[in-house]
C-alpha positions as CSV (number, residue, x, y, z in Angstrom):
1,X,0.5,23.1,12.2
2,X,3.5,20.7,13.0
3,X,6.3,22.4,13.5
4,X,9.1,19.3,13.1
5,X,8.9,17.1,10.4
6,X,10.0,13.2,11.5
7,X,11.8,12.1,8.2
8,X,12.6,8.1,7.9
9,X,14.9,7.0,5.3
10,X,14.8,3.3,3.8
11,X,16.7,3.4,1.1
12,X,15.5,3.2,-2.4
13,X,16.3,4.7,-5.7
14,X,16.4,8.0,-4.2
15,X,19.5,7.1,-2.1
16,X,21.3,4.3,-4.8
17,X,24.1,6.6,-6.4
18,X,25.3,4.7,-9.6
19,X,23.1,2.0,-9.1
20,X,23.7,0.9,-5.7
21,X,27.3,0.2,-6.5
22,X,28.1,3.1,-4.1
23,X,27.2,3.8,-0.4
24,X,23.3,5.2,-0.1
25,X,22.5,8.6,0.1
26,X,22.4,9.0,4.0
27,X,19.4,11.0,5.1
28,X,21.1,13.9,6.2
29,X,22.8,13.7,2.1
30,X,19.1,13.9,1.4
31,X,17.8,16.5,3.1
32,X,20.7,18.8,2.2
33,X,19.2,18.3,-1.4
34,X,16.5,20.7,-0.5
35,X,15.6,23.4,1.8
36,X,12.1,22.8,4.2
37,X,10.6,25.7,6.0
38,X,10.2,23.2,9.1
39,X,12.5,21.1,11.2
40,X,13.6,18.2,10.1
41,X,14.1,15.3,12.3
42,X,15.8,12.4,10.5
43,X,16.5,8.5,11.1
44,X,18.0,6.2,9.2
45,X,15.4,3.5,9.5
46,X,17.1,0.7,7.0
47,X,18.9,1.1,3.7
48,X,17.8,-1.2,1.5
49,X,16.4,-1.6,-1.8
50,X,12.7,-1.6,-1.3
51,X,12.2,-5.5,-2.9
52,X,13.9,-6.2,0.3
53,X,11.9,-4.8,2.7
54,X,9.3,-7.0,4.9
55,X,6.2,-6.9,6.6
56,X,8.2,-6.8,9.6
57,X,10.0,-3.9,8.3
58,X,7.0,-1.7,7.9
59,X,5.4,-2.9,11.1
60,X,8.2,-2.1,13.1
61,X,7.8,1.5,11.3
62,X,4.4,2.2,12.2
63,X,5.2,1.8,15.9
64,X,7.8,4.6,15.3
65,X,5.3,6.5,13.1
66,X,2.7,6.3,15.4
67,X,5.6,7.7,18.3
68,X,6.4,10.7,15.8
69,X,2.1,10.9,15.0
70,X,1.8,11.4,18.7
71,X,4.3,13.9,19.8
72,X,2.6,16.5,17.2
73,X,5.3,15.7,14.2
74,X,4.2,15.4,10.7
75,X,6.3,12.3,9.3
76,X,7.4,11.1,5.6
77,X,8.5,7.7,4.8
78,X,11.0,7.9,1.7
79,X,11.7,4.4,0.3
80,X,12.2,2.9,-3.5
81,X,9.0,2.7,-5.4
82,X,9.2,-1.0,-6.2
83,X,7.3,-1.3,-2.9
84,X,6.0,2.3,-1.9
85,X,2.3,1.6,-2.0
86,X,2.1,-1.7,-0.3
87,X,4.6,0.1,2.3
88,X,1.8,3.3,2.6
89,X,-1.1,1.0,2.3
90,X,0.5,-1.1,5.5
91,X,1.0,2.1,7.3
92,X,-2.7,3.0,6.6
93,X,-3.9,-0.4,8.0
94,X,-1.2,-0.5,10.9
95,X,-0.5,3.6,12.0
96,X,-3.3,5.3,14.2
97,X,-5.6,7.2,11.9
98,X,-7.6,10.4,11.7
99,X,-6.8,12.7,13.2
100,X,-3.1,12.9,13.7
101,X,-1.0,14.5,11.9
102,X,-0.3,14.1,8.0
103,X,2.1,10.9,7.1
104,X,3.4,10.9,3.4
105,X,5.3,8.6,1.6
106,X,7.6,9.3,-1.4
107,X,10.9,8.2,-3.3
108,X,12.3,8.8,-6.3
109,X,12.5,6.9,-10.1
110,X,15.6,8.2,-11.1
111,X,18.8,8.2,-9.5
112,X,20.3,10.9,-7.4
113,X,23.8,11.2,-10.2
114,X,21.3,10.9,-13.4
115,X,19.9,14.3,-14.9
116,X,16.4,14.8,-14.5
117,X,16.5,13.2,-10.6
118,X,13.2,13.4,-9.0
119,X,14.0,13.0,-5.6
120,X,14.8,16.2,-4.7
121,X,11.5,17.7,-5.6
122,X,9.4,14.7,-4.3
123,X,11.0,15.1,-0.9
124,X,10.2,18.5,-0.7
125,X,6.5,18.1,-1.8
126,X,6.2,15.2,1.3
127,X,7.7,17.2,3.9
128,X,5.0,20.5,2.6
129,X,2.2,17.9,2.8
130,X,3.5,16.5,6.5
131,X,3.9,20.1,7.6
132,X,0.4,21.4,6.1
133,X,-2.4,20.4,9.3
134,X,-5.2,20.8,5.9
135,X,-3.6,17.3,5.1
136,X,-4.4,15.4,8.3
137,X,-7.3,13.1,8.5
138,X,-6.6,11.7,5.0
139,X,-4.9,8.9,6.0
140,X,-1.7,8.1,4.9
141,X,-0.4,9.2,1.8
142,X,1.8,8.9,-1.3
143,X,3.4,12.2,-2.7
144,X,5.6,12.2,-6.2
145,X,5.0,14.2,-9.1
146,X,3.7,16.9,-7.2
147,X,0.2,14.4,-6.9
148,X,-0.9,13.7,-3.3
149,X,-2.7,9.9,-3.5
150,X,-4.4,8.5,-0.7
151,X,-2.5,4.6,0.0
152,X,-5.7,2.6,-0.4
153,X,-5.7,3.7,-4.1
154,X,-2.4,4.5,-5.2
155,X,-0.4,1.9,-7.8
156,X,3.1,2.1,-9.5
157,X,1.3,1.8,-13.2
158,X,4.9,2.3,-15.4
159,X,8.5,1.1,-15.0
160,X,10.4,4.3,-15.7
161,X,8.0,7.2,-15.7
162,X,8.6,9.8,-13.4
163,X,4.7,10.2,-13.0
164,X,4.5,6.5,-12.7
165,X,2.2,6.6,-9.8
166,X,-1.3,6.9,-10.1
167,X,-5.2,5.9,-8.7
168,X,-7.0,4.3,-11.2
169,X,-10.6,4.5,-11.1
170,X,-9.9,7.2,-8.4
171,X,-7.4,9.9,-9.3
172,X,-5.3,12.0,-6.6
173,X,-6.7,13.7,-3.7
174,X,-4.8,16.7,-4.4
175,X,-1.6,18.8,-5.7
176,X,1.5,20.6,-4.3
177,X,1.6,23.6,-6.1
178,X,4.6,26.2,-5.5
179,X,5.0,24.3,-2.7
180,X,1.5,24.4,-1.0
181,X,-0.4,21.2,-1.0
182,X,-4.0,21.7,-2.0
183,X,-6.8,19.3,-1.7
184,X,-9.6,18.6,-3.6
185,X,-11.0,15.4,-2.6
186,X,-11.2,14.2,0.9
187,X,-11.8,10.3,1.5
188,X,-15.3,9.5,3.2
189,X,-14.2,7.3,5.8
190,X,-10.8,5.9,6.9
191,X,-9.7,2.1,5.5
192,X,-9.9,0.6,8.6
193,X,-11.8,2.4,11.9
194,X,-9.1,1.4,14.3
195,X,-5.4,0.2,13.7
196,X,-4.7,-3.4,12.8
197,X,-2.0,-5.2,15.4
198,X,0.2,-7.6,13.9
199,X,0.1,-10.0,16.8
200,X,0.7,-13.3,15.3
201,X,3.6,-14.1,12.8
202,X,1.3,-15.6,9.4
203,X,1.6,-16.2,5.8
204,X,-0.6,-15.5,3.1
205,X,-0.4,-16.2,-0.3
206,X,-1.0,-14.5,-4.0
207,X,-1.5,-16.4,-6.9
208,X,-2.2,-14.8,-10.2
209,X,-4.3,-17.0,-12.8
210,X,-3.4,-17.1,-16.3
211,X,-4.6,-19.2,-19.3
212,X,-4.1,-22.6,-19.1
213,X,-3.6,-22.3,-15.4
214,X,-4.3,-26.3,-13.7
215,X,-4.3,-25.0,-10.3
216,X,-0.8,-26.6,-9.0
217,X,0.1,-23.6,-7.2
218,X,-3.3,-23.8,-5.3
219,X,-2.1,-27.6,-3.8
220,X,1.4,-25.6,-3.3
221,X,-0.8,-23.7,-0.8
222,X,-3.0,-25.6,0.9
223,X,-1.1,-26.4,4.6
224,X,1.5,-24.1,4.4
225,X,-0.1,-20.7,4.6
226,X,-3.3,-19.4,6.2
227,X,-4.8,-17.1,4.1
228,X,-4.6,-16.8,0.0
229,X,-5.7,-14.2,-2.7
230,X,-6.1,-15.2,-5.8
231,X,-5.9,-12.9,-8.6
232,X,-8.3,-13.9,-10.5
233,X,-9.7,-13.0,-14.7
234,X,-11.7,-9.8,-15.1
235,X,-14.0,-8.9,-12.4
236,X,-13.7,-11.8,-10.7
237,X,-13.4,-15.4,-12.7
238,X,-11.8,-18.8,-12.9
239,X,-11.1,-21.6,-14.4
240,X,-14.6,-24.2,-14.3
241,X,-11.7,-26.7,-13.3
242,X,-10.5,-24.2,-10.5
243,X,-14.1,-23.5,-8.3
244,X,-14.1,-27.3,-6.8
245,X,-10.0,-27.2,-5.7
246,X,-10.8,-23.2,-4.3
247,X,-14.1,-23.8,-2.7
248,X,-12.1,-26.9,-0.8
249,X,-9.4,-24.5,0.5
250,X,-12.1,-21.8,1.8
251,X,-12.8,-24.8,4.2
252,X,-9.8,-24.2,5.5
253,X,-8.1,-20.9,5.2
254,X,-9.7,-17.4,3.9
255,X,-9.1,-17.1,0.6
256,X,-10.2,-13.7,-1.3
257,X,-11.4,-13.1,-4.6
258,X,-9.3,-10.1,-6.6
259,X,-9.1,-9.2,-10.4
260,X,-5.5,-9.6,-12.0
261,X,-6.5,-6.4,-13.9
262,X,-5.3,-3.6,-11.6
263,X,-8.2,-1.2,-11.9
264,X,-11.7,-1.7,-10.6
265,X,-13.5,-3.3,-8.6
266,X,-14.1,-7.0,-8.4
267,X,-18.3,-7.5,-9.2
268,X,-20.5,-9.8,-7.1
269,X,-23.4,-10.5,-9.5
270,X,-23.2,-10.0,-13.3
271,X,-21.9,-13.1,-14.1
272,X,-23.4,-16.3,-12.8
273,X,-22.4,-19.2,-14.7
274,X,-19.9,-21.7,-13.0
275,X,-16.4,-20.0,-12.3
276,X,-17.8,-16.7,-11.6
277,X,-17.7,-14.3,-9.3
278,X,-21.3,-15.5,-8.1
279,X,-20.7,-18.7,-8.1
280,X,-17.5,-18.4,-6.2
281,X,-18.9,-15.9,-3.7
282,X,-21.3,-18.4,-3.1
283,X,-19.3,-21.1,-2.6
284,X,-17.2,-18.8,0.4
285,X,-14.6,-16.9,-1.0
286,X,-14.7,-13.2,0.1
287,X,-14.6,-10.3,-3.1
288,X,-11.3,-8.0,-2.3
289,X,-13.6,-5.1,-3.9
290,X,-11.8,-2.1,-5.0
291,X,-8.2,-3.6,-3.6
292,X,-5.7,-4.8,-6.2
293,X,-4.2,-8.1,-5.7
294,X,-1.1,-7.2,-3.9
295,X,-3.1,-4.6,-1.1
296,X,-6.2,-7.5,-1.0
297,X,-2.8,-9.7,0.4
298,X,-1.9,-7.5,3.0
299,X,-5.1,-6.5,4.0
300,X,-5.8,-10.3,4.6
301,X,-2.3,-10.5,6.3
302,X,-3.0,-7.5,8.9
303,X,-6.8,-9.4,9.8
304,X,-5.8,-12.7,10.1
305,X,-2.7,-11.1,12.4
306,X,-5.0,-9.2,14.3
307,X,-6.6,-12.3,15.4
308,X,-10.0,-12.2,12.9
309,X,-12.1,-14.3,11.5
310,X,-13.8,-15.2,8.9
311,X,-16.8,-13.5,9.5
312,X,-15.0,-10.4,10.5
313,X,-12.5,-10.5,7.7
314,X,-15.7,-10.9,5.4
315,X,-17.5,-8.2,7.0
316,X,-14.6,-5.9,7.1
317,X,-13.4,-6.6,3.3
318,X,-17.3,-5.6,2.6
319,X,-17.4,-2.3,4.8
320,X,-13.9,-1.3,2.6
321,X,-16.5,-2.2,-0.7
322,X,-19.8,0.5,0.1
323,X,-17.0,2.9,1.5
């Protein structure tokens, strides 16, 4: 069982007193909110709301997860929740995975000086499931509500509600009850079988379709970024007007194939006709699967920065698909 808990702080609703109009919540403030049965070490990674944060950000994180991971420490992430699952499903793509030691991110949806204030009871929750050895292996993980949800799955589905978060088409892989996390569902295989290396500064791109759409944002993207996702209708469908103009750009970059829907998984055969998802498989872009939009973007980000290609960033989007 860990015996220290490495805590780092990014700011976030949980820290924003009076709406950011005052200093944050340091992470010491935070900590003395509740009252862990482990040590505690903290760091004060950034303070900033998390629609600020970067990819560099969070990969500048995971090497100092990965520091905590190794030395036998449990570690939680506590950030805003704008941003808290693409920050735990980077970490799952970018930290070394099974089997270290638990890593759970959490935050808060209501201010620290407004009644009703979550954060104290989601901190407390992700510092039992860091501390708890029965919760390593899982890779990382989200913890609010007293819900454990594993990062590959895990969405912000409401503005406001305090049990906001939630895994469509999944549900949680467990519970903190009393203060003891239980788990009932254990992943089958990590997201990725080794971590992903940022090596090479990149930009990819997310469009999301709607009705009418003419495609100007696609010219927006071709030569200025090298990779795209592109959000497209139901499980997988476009415009008739959009397969020639996408088909040109996987010449080019890697561009993947997601539903703007938010649950389920993007299909590969049902539909044939022109603009859908068989006709634009066959014609080279590459299904995000069960990935929403936002975590088929970083997942393309974190191969094309590890220095894939397209074959591998195809095979590897496929292996996440069967898993």
């Amino acid at each position: 069982m860990p015996t220290t808990v490495t805590t780092f702080t990014l700011g976030g609703t949980i820290s924003a007193q009076r709406g950011g109009s005052s200093p944050r919540l340091t992470g010491d403030e935070l900590l003395a909110q509740v009252s862990p049965d482990v040590a505690v070490e903290v760091h004060d990674f950034r303070r900033l709301p998390s629609s600020s944060l970067t990819i560099e950000d969070i990969t500048a994180l995971a090497a100092q997860v990965d520091e905590a991971t190794a030395a036998g420490h449990g570690v939680v992430v506590v950030q805003g929740t704008d941003t808290l699952e693409e920050t735990a499903f980077l970490l799952d793509l970018t930290c070394t995975p099974r089997p270290r030691t638990p890593i759970a991110v959490t935050g808060a949806m209501r201010r620290p000086d407004l009644p009703g204030a979550d954060g104290p009871a989601n901190l407390a929750a992700a510092i039992a499931v860091a501390a708890d050895p029965a919760c390593a292996g899982l890779g990382v993980l989200t913890v609010l509500a007293d819900e454990i949800h594993a990062a590959r799955h895990v969405r912000k589905t409401h503005t406001t509600s305090t049990a906001t978060f939630a895994s469509p088409g999944a549900g949680p892989l467990g519970t903190v009850v009393e203060g003891t996390p239980r788990i009932h569902l254990r992943p089958a295989r990590p997201t990725v079988e080794r971590p992903l290396r940022l090596r090479t500064p990149i930009r990819v791109a997310l469009v999301t379709l709607s009705m009418g759409d003419r495609g100007e944002l696609l010219e927006a993207v071709d030569g200025r970024f090298d990779g795209l996702v592109v959000a497209a209708f139901g499980a997988g469908h476009v415009p008739t007007w959009l397969v020639e103009p996408l088909a040109e750009l996987t010449t080019r970059i890697p561009v993947v194939l997601a539903s703007r829907t938010g649950a389920g998984t993007t299909l590969s055969q049902t539909y044939r006709g022109p603009g859908s998802e068989y006709d634009l498989i066959r014609r080279g872009l590459i299904p995000a699967g069960p990935l929403d939009a936002p975590k088929a973007r970083l997942f393309l980000h974190a191969l094309i920065a590890d220095g894939a290609d397209r074959t591998r960033i195809a095979e590897t989007f496929a292996a996440l698909r069967e898993s």
